[in-house]
C-alpha positions in Angstrom: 0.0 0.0 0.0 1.7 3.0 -0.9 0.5 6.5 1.2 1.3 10.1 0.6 3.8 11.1 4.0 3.5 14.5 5.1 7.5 16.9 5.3 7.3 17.1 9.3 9.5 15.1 10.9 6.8 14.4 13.6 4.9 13.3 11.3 7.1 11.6 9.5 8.0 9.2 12.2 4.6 8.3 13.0 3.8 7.5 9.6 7.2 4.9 9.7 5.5 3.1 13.2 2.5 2.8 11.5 3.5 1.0 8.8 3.9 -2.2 11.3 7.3 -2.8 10.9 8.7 -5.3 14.2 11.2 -4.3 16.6 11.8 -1.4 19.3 12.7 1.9 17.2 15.7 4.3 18.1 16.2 7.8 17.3 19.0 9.6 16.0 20.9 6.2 15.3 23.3 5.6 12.0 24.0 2.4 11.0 27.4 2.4 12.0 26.1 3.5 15.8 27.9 6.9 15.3 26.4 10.2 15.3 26.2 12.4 12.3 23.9 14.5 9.9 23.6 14.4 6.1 25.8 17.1 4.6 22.9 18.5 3.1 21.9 22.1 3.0 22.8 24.4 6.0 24.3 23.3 8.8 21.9 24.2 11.4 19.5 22.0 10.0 17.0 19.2 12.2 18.0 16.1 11.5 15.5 12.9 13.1 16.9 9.6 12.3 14.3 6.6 13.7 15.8 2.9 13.3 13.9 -0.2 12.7 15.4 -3.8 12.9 13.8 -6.4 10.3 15.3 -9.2 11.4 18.6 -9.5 13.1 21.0 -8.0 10.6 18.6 -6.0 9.0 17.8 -2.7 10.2 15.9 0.7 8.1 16.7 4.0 9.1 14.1 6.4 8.2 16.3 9.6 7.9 14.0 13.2 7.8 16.4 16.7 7.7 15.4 20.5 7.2 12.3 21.5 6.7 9.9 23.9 4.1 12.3 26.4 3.0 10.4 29.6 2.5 12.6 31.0 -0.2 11.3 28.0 -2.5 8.8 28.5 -4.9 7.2 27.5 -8.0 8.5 29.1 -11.7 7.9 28.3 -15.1 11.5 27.0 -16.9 11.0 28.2 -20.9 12.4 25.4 -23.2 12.5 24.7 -26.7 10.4 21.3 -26.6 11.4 17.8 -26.2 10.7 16.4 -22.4 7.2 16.6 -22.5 6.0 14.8 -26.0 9.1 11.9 -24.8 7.5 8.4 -23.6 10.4 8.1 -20.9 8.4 10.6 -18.1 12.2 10.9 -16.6 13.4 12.6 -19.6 14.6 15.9 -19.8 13.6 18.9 -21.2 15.9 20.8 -23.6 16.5 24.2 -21.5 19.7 25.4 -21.5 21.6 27.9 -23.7 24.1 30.0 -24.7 24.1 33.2 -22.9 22.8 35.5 -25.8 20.5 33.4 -26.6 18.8 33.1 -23.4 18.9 36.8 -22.9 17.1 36.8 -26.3 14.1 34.4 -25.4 14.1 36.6 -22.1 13.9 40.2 -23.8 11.2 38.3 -26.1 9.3 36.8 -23.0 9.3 40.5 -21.3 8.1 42.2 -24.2 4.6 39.9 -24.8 4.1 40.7 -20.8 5.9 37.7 -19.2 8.3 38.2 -16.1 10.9 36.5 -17.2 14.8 36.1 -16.6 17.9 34.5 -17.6 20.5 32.5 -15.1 23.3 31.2 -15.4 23.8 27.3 -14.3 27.3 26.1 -13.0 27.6 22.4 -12.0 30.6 21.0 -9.9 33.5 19.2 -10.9 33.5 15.2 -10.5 36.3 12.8 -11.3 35.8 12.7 -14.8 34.5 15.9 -15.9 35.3 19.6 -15.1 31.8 21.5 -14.3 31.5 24.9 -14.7 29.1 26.8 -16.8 26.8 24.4 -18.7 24.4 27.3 -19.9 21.4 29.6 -19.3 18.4 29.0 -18.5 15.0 31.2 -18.8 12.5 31.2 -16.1 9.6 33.2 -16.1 7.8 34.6 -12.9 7.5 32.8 -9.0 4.9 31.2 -7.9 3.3 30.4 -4.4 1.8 27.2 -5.8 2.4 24.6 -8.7 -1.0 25.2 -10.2 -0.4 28.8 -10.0 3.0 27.9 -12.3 1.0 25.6 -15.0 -1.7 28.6 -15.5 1.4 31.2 -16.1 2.5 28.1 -18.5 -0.7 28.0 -20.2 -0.7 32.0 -21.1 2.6 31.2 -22.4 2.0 28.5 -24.5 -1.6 30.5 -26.1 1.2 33.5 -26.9 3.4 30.9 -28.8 6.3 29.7 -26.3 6.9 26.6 -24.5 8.0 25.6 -21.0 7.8 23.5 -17.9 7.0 23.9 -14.4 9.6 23.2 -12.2 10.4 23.9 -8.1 13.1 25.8 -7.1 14.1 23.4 -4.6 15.1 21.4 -7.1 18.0 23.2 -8.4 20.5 22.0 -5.9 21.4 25.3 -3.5 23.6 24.3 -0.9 22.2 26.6 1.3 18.7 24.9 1.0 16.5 24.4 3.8 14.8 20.8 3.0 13.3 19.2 3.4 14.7 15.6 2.7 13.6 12.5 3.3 15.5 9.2 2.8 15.0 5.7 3.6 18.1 3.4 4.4 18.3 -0.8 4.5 21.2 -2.1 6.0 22.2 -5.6 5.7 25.1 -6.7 8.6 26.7 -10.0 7.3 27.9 -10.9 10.9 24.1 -11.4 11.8 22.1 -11.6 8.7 21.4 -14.4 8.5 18.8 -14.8 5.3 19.1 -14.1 1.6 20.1 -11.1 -0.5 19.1 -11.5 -4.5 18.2 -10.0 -7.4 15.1 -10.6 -9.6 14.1 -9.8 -13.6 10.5 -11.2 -12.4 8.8 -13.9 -14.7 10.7 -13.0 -17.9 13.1 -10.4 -18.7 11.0 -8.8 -21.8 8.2 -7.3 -19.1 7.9 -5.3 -16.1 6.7 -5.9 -12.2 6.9 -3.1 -9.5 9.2 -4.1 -6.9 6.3 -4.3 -4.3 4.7 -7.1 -6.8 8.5 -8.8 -7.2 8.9 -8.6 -3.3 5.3 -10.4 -2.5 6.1 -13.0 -5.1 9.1 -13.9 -3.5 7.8 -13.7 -0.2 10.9 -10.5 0.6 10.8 -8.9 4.0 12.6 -5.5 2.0 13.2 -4.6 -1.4 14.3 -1.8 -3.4 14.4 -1.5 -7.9 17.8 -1.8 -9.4 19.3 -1.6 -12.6 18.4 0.7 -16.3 16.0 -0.7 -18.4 14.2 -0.4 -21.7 11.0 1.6 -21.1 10.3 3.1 -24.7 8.9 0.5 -26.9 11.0 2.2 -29.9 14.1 0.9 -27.9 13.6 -2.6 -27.4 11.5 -4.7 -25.4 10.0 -3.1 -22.1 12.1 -4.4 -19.5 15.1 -5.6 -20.7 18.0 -4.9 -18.6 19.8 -1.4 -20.3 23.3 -3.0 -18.7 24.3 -6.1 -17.2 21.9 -8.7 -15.7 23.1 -11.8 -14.0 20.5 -13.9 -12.2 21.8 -16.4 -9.9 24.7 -17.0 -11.9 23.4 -16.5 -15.4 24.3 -14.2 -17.7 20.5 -13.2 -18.9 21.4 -9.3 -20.5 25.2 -7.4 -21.3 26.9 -4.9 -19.9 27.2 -1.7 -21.0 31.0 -1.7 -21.6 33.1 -0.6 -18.8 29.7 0.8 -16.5 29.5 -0.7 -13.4 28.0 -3.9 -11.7 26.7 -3.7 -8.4 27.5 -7.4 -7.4 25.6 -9.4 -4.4 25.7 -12.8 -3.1 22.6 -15.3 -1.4 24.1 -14.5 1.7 24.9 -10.6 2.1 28.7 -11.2 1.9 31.3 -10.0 -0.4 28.9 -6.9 -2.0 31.3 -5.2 -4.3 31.1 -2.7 -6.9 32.8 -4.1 -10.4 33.3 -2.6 -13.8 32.4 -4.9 -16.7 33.1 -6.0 -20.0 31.9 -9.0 -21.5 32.7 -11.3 -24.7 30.4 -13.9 -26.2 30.0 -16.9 -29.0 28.0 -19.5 -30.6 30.4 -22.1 -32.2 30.1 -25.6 -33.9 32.7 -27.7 -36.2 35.6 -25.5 -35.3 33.6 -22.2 -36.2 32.8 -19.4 -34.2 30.6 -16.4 -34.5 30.9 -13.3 -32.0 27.7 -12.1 -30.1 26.3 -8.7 -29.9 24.4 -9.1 -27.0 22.0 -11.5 -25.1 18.1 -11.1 -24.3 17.4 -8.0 -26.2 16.0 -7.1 -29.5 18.8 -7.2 -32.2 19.9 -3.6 -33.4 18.9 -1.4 -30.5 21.9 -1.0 -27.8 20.0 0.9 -25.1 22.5 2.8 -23.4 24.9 2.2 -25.7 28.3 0.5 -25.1 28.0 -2.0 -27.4 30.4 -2.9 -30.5 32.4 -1.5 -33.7 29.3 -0.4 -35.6 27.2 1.1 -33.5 25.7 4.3 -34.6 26.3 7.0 -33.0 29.0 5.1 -30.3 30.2 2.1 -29.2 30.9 4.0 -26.3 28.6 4.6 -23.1 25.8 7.0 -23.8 22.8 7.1 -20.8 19.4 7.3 -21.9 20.4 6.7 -25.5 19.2 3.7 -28.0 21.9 2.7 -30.4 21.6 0.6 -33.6 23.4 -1.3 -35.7 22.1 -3.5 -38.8 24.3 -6.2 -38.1 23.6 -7.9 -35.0 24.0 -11.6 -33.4 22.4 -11.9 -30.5 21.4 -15.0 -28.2 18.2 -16.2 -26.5 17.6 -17.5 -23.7 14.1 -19.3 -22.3 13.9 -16.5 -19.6 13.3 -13.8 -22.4 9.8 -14.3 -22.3 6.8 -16.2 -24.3 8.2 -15.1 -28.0 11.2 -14.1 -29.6 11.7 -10.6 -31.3 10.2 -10.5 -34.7 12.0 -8.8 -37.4 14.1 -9.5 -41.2 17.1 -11.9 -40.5 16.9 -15.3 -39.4 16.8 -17.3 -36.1 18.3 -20.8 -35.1 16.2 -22.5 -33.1 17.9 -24.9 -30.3 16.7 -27.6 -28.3 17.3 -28.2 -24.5 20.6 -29.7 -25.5 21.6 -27.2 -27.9 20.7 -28.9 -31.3 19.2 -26.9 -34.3 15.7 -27.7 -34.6 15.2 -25.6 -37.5 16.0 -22.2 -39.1 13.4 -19.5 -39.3 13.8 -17.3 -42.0 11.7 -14.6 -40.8 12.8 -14.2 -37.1 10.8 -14.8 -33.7 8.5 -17.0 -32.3 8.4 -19.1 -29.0 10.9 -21.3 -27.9 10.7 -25.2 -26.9 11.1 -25.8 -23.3 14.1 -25.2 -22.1 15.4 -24.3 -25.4 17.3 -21.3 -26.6 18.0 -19.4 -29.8 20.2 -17.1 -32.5 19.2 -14.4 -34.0 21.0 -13.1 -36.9 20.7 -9.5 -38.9 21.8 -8.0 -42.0 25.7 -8.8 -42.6 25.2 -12.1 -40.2 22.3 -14.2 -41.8 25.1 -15.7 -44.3 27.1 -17.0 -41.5 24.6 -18.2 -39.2 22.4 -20.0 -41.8 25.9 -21.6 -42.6 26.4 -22.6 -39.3 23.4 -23.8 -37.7 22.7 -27.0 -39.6 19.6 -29.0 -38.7 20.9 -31.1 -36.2 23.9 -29.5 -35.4 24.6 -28.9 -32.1 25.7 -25.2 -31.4 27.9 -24.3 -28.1 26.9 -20.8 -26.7 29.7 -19.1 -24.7 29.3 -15.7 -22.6 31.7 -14.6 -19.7 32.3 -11.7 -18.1 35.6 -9.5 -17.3 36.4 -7.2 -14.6 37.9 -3.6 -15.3 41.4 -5.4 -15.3 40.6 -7.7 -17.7 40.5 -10.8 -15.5 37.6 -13.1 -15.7 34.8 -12.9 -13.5 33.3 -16.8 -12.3 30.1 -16.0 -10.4 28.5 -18.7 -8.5 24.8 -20.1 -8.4 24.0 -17.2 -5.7 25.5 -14.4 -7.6 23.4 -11.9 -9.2 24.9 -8.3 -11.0 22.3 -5.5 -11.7 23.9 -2.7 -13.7 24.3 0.4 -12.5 26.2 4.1 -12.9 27.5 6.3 -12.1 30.4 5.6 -9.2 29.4 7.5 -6.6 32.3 6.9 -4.0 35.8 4.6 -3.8 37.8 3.7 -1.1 36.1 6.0 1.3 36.6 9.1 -1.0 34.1 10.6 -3.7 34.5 9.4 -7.4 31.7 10.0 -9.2 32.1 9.3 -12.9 29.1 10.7 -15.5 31.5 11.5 -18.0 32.7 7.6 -18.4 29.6 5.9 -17.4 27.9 8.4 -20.4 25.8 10.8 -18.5 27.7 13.7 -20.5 25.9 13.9 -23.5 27.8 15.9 -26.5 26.7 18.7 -27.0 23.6 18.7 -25.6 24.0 20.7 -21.7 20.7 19.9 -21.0 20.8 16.2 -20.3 23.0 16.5 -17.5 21.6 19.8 -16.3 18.3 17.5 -16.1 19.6 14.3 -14.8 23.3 14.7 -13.0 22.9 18.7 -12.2 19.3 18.7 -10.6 17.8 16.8 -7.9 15.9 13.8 -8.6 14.4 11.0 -6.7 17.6 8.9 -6.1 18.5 4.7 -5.6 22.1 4.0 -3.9 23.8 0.9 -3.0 27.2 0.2 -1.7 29.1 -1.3 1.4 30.7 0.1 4.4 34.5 -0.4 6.3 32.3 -3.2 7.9 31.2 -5.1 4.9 27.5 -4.4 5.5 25.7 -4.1 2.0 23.6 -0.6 2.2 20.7 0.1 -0.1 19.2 4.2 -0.2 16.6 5.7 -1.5 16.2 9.2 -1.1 12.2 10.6 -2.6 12.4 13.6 -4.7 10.3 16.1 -6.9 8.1 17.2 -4.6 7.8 19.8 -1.9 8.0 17.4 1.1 11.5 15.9 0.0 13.5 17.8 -2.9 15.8 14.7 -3.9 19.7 14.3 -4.6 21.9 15.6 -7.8 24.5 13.1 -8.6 27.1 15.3 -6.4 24.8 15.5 -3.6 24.1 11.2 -3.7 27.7 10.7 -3.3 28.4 12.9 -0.5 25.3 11.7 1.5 26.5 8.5 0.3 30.2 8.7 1.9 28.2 10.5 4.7 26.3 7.3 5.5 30.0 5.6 5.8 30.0 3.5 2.6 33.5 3.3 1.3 32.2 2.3 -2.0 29.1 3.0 -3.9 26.8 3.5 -6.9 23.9 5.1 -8.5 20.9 2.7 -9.6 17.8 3.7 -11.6 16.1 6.9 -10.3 13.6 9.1 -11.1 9.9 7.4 -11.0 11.5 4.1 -10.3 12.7 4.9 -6.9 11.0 2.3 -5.1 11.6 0.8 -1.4 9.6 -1.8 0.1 9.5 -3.4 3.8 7.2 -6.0 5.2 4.7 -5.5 2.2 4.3 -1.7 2.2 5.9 0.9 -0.1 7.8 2.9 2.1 8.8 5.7 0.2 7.1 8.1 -1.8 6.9 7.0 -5.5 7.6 10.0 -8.0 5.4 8.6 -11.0 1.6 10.7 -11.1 0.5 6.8 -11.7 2.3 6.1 -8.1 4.7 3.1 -7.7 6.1 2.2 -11.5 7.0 -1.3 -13.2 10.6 -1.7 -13.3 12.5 -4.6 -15.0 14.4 -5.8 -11.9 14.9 -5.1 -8.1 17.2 -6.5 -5.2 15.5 -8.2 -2.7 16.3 -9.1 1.1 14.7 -12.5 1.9 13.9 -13.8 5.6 16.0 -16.3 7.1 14.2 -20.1 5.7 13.1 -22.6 9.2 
């Protein structure tokens, strides 16, 4: 059941007792025992921290700081179009520009009657890129109210311009008031003694919310995980958009060289791992190299695929690459039917034998069985290779960001995530590797890095506890994290190493059946294609 919490932090702790979780709660307690705040907004800030225990090992920390700032208020950001018409609702807006441009659309603005100024946005440095000015923006007029903000949006779009509405609490101020509101499981290995996993759901072309994935399996926590296909246009719904590895099997593959956030049944050995992969299907002394695994040939969501692929073979977040000539295998967890498209797909048995070649690709698959699809440059060598009968060998591993193989077990699961957020115990956030720096376009990161958003974390601690965060955003009860801020609040919470997951509508966090956070989505609580979850100790 998921229930709109109110930004006092009386409130707000009333609302966490009442969701029934067991145990006696504390206040003010960190995981680690030690007293600190979240270096968030001023200094002087109340902070209310209320702890929870699961189940021995398990704890959630409900974590409320600051309050309404009075300074915040509603304004209307002018933007040549492109969030709002996007099927992705976390995608955004084109609003930044050059200075004399924005001082143009300002002018313009002013003269039909509209309040309207420009600003200049500077972002901080990271690891891997150097900040600074990323452009101008135009807002026009403040507002007590949000509705107040869509009417003065209205009049502007009747006298020809477009815009958004947006909260000024949003932008990322370091002298910000609050309020926040965050939600933090922590999993201590030393007494945990029950199961930490990772789920796709019943197949990996479709979506469950992680309060359906967590009742299926019966979880007493969960929260969502990794990228995924959402748009149609990219590929099927669901799919993994990065690594996916499901106790122990490869199902989806990585983006190359973004990170893995990498768990085992039994909460030990969490770690953070950068990952490249390799693949084949081979018979008779031949090999062919795969493209990819569980996704629909062509479109390389996020990128970071092979040679070929337009516009990169590098990392690029939020962006579907293609390439004519793809190989890519099948496995029975896909879902009930193959992707259907030109090229041709080998059909394989339970033991790997070529049932027959379909010339026009997709369709289901015999139980237990797998398949090879083939496109464009690829049909040739595939329809040479698969011969009815033949038995084909399908190879995938996985490499570490030194090259060295990586073996997971039968409890191993990888969900792919970006960017780093903190190593060794020191911040090392990475957009520009991982592809959250879009070229040329200032406005993607100003969107999804720059401003606060609803936020997923995950890392480990000096300890070796695993620690999973989600931190609500766009609202006016809890403003959310930028990229910068995640990391800090992340090394704040004492991980020595961690990592963004999915965001935006997605941040989702479950615990003894209830939604615990405040889902971001207008719909409420949306579909994701996978989630970690934290099972109870088996009698």
């Amino acid at each position: 059941m998921k229930r709109r919490l109110c930004g006092a932090a009386a409130a707000l702790g009333v609302a966490l007792a009442a969701t029934g979780l067991p145990g006696q709660a504390s206040a003010d307690t960190r995981p680690d025992g030690t007293r600190a705040t979240l270096p968030l907004g001023s200094s002087d800030l109340a902070e209310t921290r209320t702890t929870r225990t699961l189940q021995p090992g398990l704890t959630l920390t409900r974590i409320v700081r600051g309050a309404m700032d009075p300074a915040h208020h509603w304004t209307v950001e002018a933007t040549i179009p492109g969030g709002d018409t996007s099927p992705d609702p976390d995608a955004p807006p084109t609003t930044l520009k050059d200075r004399a441009s924005a001082d143009e659309l300002a002018a313009d603005l002013r003269g039909d009657g509209f309040d309207a100024r420009s600003e200049q946005v500077t972002t901080p440095s990271t690891a891997d890129y150097a900040g600074g000015t990323l452009g101008w923006r135009v807002r026009v007029g403040g507002f007590p109210s949000q509705s107040a903000a869509a009417s003065e949006r209205t009049r502007m779009t009747r006298a020809g311009y477009t815009g958004s509405v947006t909260f000024t609490g949003w932008d990322g101020a370091t002298t910000d008031r609050g309020p926040w509101r965050l939600d933090v499981l922590t999993i201590d290995p030393r007494t945990f003694r029950g199961t930490l996993d990772a789920t796709h759901g019943p197949d990996i072309e479709d979506r469950e919310t992680v309060s359906a994935l967590a009742d299926d399996a019966d979880a007493l926590a969960a929260v969502n995980a990794g990228f995924f296909v959402l748009d149609p246009r990219s590929g099927a719904p669901g799919d993994p958009a990065g690594v996916g590895l499901y106790d122990g099997r490869l199902l989806s593959e990585p983006v190359s060289g973004r990170p893995g956030f990498v768990v085992q049944d039994n909460g030990r050995r969490t770690q953070i791992t950068r990952l490249t992969w390799e693949g084949k299907v081979s018979a008779r002394g031949t090999s062919l190299t795969l493209d990819g695994v569980n996704r629909v040939p062509g479109l390389i969501r996020n990128c970071g695929g092979s040679e070929g692929d337009s516009p990169t073979a590098l990392p690029l977040h939020d962006v579907t690459c293609t390439n004519p000539d793809q190989l890519v295998a099948f496995t029975p967890e896909y879902g009930a039917s193959t992707p259907q498209g030109e090229g041709v797909e080998a059909v394989l048995d339970s033991g790997g034998r070529v049932r027959e070649l379909r010339s026009v690709r997709g369709g289901s698959l015999p139980p237990g069985g797998s398949s090879i699809q083939a496109t464009g440059r690829h049909v040739a060598a595939l329809t040479a290779l698969a011969r009815p009968g033949e038995r084909l060998r399908i190879d995938t591993g996985l490499r570490d960001g030194r090259g060295r193989r990586v073996t997971p077990g039968p409890g191993t699961d990888i969900v792919n995530a970006g960017p780093e957020l903190v190593r060794g115990g020191r911040l090392h956030v990475t957009p520009a590797t991982d592809g959250m720096v879009h070229p040329g376009d200032p406005s993607w990161y100003y969107g999804w890095v720059h401003k606060r958003n609803p936020r997923t974390l995950a890392g480990t601690d000096a300890s070796g506890r695993t620690v999973l965060v989600t931190a609500d955003g766009r609202s006016t009860d809890s403003l959310g994290l930028s990229i910068t801020e995640s990391a800090k609040v992340a090394r704040s919470l004492g991980l020595r190493d961690a990592v963004n997951l999915d965001g935006g509508g997605s941040t989702t966090m479950v615990a003894k059946g209830q939604v615990v956070n405040v889902p971001s989505d207008a719909a409420g609580e949306r579909p994701v294609g996978d989630a970690l979850l934290i099972l109870p100790r088996r009698r």
